[in-house]
Structures are given as C-alpha cells and as structure tokens.
C-alpha positions as CSV (number, residue, x, y, z in Angstrom):
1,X,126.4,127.6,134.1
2,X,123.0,127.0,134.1
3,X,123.1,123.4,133.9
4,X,125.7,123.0,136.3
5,X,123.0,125.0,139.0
6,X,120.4,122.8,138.3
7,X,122.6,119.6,138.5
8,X,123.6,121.2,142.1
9,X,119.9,121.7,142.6
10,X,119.1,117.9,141.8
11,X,121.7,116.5,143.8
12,X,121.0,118.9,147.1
13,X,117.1,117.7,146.1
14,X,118.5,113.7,146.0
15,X,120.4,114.3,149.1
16,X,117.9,116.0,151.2
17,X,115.9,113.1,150.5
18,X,118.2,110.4,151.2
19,X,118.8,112.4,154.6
20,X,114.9,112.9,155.2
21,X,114.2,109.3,154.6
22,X,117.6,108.0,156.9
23,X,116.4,110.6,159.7
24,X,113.3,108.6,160.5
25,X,115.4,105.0,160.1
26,X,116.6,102.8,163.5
27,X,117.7,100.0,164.2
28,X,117.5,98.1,167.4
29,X,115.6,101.3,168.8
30,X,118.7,103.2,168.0
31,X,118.8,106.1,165.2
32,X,120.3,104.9,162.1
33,X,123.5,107.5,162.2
34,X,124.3,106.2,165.8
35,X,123.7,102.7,164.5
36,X,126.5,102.6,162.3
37,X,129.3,104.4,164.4
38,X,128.5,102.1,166.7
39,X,128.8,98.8,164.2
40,X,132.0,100.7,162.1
41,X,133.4,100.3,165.8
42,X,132.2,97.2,166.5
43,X,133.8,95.7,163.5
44,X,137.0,97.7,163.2
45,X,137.7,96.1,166.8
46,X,136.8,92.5,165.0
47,X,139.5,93.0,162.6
48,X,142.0,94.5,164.8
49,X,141.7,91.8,166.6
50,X,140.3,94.4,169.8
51,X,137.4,92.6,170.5
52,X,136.4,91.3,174.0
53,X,136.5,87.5,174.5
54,X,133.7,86.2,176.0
55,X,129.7,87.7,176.2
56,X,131.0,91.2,176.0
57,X,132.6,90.7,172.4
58,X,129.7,87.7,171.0
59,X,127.0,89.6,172.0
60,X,128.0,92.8,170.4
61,X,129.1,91.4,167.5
62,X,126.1,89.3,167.0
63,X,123.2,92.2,167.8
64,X,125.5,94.4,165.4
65,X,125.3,92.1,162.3
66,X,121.9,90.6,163.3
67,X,120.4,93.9,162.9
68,X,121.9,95.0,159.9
69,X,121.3,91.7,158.3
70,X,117.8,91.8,159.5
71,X,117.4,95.2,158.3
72,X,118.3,94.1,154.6
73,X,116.5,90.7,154.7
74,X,113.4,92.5,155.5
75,X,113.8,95.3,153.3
76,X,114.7,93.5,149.9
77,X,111.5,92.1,147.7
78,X,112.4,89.0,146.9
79,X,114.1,87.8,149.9
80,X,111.6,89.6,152.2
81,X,108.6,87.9,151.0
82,X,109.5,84.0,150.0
83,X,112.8,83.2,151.5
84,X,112.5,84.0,155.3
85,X,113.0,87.9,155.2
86,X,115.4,88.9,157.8
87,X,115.9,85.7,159.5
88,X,117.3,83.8,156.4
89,X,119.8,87.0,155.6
90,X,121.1,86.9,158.9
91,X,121.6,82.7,159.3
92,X,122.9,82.3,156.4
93,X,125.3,85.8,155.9
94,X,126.7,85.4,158.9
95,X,127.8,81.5,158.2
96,X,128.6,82.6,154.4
97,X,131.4,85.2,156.9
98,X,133.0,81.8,158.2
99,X,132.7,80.0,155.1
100,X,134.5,83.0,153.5
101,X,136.7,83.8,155.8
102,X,135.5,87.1,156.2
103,X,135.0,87.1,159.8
104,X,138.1,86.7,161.6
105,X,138.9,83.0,163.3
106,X,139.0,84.3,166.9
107,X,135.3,86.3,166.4
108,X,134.3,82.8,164.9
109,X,135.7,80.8,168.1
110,X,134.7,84.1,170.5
111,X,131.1,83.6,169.2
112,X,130.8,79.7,169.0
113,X,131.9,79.4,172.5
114,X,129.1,81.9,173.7
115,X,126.1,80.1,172.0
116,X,127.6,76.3,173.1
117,X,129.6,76.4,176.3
118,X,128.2,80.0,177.0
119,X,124.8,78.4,177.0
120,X,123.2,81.5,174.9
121,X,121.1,79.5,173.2
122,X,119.5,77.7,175.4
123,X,119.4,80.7,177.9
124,X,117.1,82.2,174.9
125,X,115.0,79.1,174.3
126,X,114.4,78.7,178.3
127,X,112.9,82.3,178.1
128,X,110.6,81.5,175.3
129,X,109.4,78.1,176.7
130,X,108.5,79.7,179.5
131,X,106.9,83.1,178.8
132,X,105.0,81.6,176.2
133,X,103.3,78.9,178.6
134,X,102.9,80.8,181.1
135,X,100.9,83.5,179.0
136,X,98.4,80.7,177.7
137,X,94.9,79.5,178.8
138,X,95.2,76.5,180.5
139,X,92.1,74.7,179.4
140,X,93.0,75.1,175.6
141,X,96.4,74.4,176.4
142,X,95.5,70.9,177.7
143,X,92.8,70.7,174.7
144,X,95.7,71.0,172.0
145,X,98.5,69.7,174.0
146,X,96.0,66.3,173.6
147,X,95.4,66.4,169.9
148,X,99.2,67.5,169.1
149,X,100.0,63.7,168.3
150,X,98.3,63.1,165.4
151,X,99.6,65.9,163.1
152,X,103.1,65.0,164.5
153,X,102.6,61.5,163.7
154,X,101.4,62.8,160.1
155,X,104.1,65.0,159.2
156,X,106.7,62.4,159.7
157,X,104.8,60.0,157.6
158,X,104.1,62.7,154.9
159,X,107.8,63.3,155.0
160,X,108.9,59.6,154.5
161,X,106.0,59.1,151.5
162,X,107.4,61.7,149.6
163,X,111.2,60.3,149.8
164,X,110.2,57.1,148.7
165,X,108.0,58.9,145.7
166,X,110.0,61.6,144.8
167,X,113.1,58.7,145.0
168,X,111.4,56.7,142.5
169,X,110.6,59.6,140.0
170,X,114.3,60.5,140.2
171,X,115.9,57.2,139.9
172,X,117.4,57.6,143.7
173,X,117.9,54.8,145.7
174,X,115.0,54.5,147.8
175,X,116.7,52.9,151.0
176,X,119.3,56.1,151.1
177,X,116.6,58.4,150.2
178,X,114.6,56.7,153.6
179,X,117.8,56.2,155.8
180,X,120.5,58.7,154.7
181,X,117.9,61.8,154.0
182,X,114.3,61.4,155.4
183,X,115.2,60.2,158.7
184,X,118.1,62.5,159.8
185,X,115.8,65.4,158.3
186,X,113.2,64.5,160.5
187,X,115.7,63.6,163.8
188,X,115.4,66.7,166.0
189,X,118.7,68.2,165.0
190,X,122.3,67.6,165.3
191,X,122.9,66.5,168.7
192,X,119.6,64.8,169.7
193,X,118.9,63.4,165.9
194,X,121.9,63.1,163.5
195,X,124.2,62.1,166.1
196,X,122.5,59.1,168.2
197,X,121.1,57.8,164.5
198,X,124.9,57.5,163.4
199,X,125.6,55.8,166.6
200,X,122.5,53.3,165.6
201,X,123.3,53.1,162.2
202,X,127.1,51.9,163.1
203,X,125.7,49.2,165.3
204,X,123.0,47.5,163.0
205,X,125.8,48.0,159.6
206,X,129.0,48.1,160.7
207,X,130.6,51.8,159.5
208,X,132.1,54.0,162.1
209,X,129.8,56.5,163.6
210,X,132.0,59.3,161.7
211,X,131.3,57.9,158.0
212,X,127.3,57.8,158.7
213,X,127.5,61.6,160.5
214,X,129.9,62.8,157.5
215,X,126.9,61.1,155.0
216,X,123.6,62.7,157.3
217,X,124.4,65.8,158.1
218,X,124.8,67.5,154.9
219,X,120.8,66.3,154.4
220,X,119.8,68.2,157.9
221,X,121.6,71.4,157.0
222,X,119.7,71.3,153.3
223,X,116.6,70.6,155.2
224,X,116.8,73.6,157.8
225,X,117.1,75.7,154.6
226,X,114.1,74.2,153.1
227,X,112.3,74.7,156.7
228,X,113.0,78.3,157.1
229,X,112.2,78.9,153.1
230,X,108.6,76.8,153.8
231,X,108.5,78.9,156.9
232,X,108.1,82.6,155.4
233,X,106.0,81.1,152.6
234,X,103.2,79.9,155.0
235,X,103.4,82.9,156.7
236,X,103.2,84.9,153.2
237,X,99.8,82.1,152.2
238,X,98.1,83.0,155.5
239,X,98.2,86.8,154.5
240,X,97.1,85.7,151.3
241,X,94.6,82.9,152.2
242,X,93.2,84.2,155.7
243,X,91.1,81.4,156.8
244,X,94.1,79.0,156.5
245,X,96.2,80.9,159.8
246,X,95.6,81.6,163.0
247,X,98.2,84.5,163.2
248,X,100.0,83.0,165.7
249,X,97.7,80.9,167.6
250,X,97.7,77.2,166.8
251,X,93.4,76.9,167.2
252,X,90.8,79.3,167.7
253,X,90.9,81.7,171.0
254,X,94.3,80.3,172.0
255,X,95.6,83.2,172.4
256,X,99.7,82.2,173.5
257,X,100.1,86.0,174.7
258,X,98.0,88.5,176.1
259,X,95.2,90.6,174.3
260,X,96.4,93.9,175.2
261,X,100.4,94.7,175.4
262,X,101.5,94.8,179.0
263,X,103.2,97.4,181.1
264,X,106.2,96.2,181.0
265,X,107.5,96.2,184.8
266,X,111.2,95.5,185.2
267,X,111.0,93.8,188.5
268,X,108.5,91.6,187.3
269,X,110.6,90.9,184.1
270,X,113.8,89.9,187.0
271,X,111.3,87.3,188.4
272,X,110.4,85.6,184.9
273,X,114.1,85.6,184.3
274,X,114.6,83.9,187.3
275,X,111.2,81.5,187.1
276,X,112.7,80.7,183.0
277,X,116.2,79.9,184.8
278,X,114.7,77.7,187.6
279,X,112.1,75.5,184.9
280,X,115.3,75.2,182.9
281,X,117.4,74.0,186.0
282,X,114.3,71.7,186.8
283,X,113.8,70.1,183.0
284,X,118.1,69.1,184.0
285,X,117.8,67.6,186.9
286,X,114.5,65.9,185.7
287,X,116.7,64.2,183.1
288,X,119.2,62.8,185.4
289,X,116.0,60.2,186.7
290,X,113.4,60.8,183.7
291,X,115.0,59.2,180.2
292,X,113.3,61.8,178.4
293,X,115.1,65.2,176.8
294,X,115.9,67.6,179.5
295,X,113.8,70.5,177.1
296,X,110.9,68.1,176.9
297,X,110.8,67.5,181.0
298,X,111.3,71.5,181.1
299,X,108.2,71.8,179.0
300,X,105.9,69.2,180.9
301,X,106.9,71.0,184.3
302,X,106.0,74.7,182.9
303,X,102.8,73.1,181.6
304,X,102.3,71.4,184.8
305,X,102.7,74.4,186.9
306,X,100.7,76.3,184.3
307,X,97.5,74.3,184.7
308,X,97.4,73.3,188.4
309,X,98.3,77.0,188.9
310,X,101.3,76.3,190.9
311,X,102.4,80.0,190.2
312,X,101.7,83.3,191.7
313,X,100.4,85.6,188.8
314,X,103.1,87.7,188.9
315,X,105.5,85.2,188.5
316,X,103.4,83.9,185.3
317,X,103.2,87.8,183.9
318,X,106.9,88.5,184.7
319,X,107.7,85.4,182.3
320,X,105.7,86.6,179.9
321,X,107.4,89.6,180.0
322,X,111.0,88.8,180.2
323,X,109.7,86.4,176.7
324,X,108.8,89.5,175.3
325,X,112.4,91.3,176.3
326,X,113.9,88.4,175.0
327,X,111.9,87.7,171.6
328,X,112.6,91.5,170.8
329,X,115.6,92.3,171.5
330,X,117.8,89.1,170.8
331,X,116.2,86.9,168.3
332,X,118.5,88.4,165.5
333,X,121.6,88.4,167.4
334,X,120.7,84.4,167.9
335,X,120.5,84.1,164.4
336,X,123.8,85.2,163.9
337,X,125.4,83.1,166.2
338,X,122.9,80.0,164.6
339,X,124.9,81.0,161.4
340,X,128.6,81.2,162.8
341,X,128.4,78.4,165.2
342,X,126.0,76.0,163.6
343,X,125.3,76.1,159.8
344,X,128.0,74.2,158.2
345,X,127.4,76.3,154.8
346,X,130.2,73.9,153.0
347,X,127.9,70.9,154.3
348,X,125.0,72.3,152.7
349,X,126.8,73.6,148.9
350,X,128.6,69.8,148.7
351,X,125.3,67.9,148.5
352,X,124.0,70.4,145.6
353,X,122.9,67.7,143.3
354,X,119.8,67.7,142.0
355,X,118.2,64.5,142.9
356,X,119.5,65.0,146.4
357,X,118.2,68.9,146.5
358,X,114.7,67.3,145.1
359,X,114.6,64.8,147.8
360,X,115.3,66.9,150.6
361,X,112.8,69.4,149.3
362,X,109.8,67.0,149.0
363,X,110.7,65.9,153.0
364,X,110.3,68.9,154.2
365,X,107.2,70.0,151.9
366,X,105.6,66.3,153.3
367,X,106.1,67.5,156.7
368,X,104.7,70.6,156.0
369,X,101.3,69.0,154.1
370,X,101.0,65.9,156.3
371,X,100.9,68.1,159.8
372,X,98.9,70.9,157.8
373,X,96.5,68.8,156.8
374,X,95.5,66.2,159.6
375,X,96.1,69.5,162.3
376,X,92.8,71.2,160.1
377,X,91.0,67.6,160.8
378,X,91.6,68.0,164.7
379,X,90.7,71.7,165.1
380,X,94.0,73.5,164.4
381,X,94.8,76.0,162.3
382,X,96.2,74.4,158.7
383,X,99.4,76.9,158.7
384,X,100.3,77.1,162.8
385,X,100.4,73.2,162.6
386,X,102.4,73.0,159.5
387,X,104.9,75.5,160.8
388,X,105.2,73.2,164.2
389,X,104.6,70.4,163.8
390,X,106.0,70.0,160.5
391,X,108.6,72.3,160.1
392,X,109.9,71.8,163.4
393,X,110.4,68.3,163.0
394,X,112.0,69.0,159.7
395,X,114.7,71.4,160.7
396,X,117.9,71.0,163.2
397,X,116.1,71.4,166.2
398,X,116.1,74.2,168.8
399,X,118.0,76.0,166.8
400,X,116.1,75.5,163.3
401,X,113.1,76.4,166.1
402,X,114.5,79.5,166.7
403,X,115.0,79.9,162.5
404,X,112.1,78.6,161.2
405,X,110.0,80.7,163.7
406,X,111.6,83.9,163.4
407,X,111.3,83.4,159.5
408,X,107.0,83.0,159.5
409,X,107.0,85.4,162.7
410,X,105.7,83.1,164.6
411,X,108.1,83.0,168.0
412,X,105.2,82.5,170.6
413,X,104.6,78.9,169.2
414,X,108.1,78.1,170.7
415,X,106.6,75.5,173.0
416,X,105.2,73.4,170.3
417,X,107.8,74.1,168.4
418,X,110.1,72.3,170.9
419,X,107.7,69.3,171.6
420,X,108.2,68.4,167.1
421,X,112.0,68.8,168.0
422,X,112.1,66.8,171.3
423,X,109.4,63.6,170.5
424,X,110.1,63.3,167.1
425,X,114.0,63.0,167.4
426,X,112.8,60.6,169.9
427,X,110.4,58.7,167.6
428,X,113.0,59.1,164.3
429,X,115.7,56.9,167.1
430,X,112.7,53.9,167.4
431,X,112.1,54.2,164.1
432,X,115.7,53.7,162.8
433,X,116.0,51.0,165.7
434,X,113.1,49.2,163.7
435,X,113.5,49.8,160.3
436,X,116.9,49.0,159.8
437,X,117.2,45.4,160.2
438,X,114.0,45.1,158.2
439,X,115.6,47.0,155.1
440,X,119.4,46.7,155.3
C-alpha cells in the first residue's frame, strides 16, 4: 500500500511538472493547449478531406505544421544547433509528408497552388525586399551595394575550384562535375538557373531540354540542403567566434533595421504593405522593357527610392514594419509550403552517391569560403558575406533565400540575398553560354 502511494505521489509529482512546464509553452503567440485543438482540427479537416481550397485551407495548414515543426527543430540538440534548427525541420518534414504520402494529394495541390499561382511566395519576398531597404542607411547602403561584386564573383569561382578538385580526388569526371553539378548549384534556382541552362545546354549538345533538367536538378535540391546546413553552422561559428559576424549586418554600423524596436502602428504597417505591393508591381513592369529579372529591377528601384529619398518617412517606417509582421509571423508557414511545393525529396535521395554527395558538398563549402573570405578583404563581415553571397548563390533561389536565411537567422539580409540569386543566375547563363563550346 505504501508503495503504491508513493508511486501515486511520483506520478502526480511527474505530471504537475509536465503541466507547469506546458503552462508557460506557446506557439505562434498562442498557449500551447489552444495550439493543439486548433492543429488536431486543422488536420482532422486535412484528412477528411474538409479543408478549404484556396488561402483559407494553405495558409492554415502551413502556419499549423510550420510551427510545430519549428517548435521541434528548435528544440532538439542536434538538429537545433548544426542542421538549420527549425527551418530545416519544417522544409524538409513537410516535403518528406508528400514524399510519404502522408499528406493528402488535394492539401499537397491546395498548398502548391497558393505558393505558385497564389503568388505567396513572392507576396513574402516583396515584403522583405522592401522593409529591409527601406530600414537601411543610405550612404552604407551605396558603400556595400559597390563592393558586393567582388565576393560574388569569389564565391562562384570558389565553388567551381573545388568541383574540379574535389572531382579529381574522387575519380569524377571533371566536365560533369563543372557542367552537370557546379553550374546548376550556382544558377539562381529552378526557374531562373536550372531551367534556362537546360535550354542552353540542348542547343550547344543536342539532348532535349527534359534529359539535361532530369540530370541538373537533382544537384540543386542537394545543394539547397548543403546551403541551409552551412547556413545554421555560420550562424553557430559567429556565436562561437565573435569577431567573425556582424549579427546580422553585413559591415560595421549597417544596421538593416532600426536600433530600438518600433511601435508598431497598424496604419503604417497598411501603407508598407501597399509601398512592398507597388515596388513589386514596379520591378514587373520594369521587366517588360529592362532584360534584367523583375526581383532584381524591384530591388534597384527600392534602392533607388531609398537613397534619393523619394519616400515620405512614414512610408519607409510602415515597410519596415509590415517586414517585421511578415518575417514574424509567416516565415515558417513559407517553409512549409517551400517543402510541399518545391523540394523534390525523391530528386534529392536518387543522387545519394558518394562522389556526387562529396561534390555538391565542396560547391557549396567553396561558395561559402570564396565570398567569406574576399567579403573580410573589402570590409564585410566574413560570415554575413558567406551567408549571401555565397550561400545564396548556392541554393535554389528565392526560395533557398527564404531557407538558408531563416536557418542562420539572418532574414533582414533578404536584399542581398536576392541580388546572389538574381546576378549570379544571370552570370551562371554567360558562363554556360561560354564554356560549353570550349569544353564539350
């Protein structure tokens, strides 16, 4: 009797514990119990087949699952400190659902529709291109928007040295490891990179467009994986190795967001969204005349209006604000919808050799080394400049950004971030123009 009183005792003990430490828990601002009727609804409806079509259904399901993704990325050791924390748990669980089968086939088309023809993606990348301008000092935003080239420039070549090294040390053919890995790697994603270079690639050597797509894209899913990986370890080094980071600023006293945290006004947050709407409209219509990415135009005209002060302030705080809405709230909920609609996780398990895994690995660790290294020779900070201007080259373009980024928690260096995914995809597309005849 005794011991059965104080095996009550213990477990009253365990569970009073378990209760005190769940009483203080939230996710997305919301208390944990409330959190997960809220998601047991959510996904009961998924499988019942209940859910909404459209934003209504996407969006819930996608905050829902990018929160409790988050919540265990970020709260598991291993995973937490070296492989991206949250961000990697909630790319790549939510694209292990599809892969799986787990998630139901009209959530998967319900939520791929949203981030492509629903234009959530890029509704989220407008905001952060924006607020994240407008919130910098336009003298040292002209200062390193001049000296950006050079670690650019380096991390590509970093990233083709160590293909043709790591190619040879392998026995891998060093033309394939060039063409078929490095370049696609570096190509600013799927649609602005891997696609256009397998249009290239069919003119100069014959294949259809469809063989050479099928052969580069399972190196640019590998890659983005590397890149987010690379991305929480930089941001784990410049804990450990202070001097090396900026903490989000890419050279000293650039501060990309205000000293002290704003009111936040929710009028002025209605005109950013507007003013991240209209620079997005503009960087579209730009394109039209302008044979230069509609994202890259976007960002020269925010810049533009930035340091001729074309803006009323509140305009410029109101974007910074509606960034911060924006950053905060959704960035998980992207992630999901990066993993369902964009991370072909069967691409990425068929190319599991290990030459090919080496390979891939040492592109995206040149990129990392080559930017890091030249950006400390032109007065950036070693780990903001590997993170942009490497890693963002290396991954599958705005939405690797949005990965790589959220992984080193590092979201107000969007800008740059975007100029790696724009002008290099642009500068892979000359490059494969050039090269090609020379080696094939």
């Amino acid at each position: 009797m005794a011991a059965e009183n104080r095996q009550s005792i213990r477990s009253d003990a365990v569970g009073g514990f378990l209760y005190s430490r769940l009483k203080g828990l939230s996710l997305f601002s919301i208390p944990v119990f409330t959190f997960t009727i809220f998601t047991a609804l959510a996904i009961t409806a998924m499988y019942l087949d209940l859910l909404p079509k459209g934003m209504i259904g996407a969006l819930l399901m996608m905050i829902v699952l990018g929160e409790l993704f988050g919540w265990i990325g970020d709260h598991t050791p291993v995973i937490r400190s070296f492989l991206g924390g949250g961000a990697m748990v909630a790319i790549f669980a939510s694209a292990y659902m599809v892969y799986s089968g787990l998630m139901p086939k009209e959530t998967v088309t319900t939520i791929t529709e949203f981030m492509k023809s629903g234009g959530f993606l890029n509704f989220y990348i407008a905001a952060l291109i924006t607020g994240s301008i407008l919130g910098m000092n336009p003298h040292l935003l002209v200062k390193a928007g001049a000296r950006y080239g050079l670690p650019l420039l380096a991390g590509l070549s970093g990233s083709i040295f160590m293909a043709i090294l790591t190619g040879l040390l392998v026995g891998f053919n060093i033309k394939e490891a060039v063409l078929v890995i490095a370049m696609p790697i570096m190509g600013g994603g799927m649609g602005a990179g891997a696609v256009p270079i397998s249009q290239i690639y069919s003119e100069l050597m014959g294949r259809e467009p469809t063989y050479y797509l099928s052969v580069l894209v399972p190196a640019l899913a590998l890659g983005n994986v590397f890149a987010i990986i690379f991305g929480g370890l930089l941001d784990q080094l410049g804990k450990r190795v202070p001097q090396l980071s900026g903490n989000g600023r890419l050279m000293k006293n650039m501060d990309v967001r205000a000293k002290k945290e704003p009111k936040f006004d929710i009028a002025l947050m209605g005109a950013g969204l507007l003013s991240a709407l209209i620079f997005f409209l503009l960087g579209q219509v730009l394109a039209e005349f302008i044979p230069l990415h509609p994202y890259a135009l976007m960002i020269l005209s925010v810049a533009l209006a930035k340091i001729f002060k074309l803006l009323p302030e509140t305009v410029e705080e109101g974007a910074s604000q509606w960034y911060g809405f924006v950053a905060k709230n959704w960035t998980l909920a992207l992630l999901v919808g990066i993993g369902v609609a964009y991370t072909d996780l069967e691409a990425v398990l068929n190319a599991l050799s290990i030459e090919y895994v080496l390979i891939v690995f040492s592109v995206v660790l040149g990129a990392a080394l080559g930017s890091g290294l030249i950006g400390k020779l032109v007065g950036f900070y070693p780990i903001e400049t590997a993170i942009t201007a490497g890693l963002c080259m290396a991954n599958m373009g705005g939405t690797g950004d949005v990965a790589v980024l959220s992984a080193s928690k590092r979201m107000e260096l969007m800008p740059f971030a975007q100029i790696s995914s724009r002008l290099g995809g642009a500068i892979i597309l000359l490059l494969a123009g050039l090269l090609i005849p020379i080696i094939s």
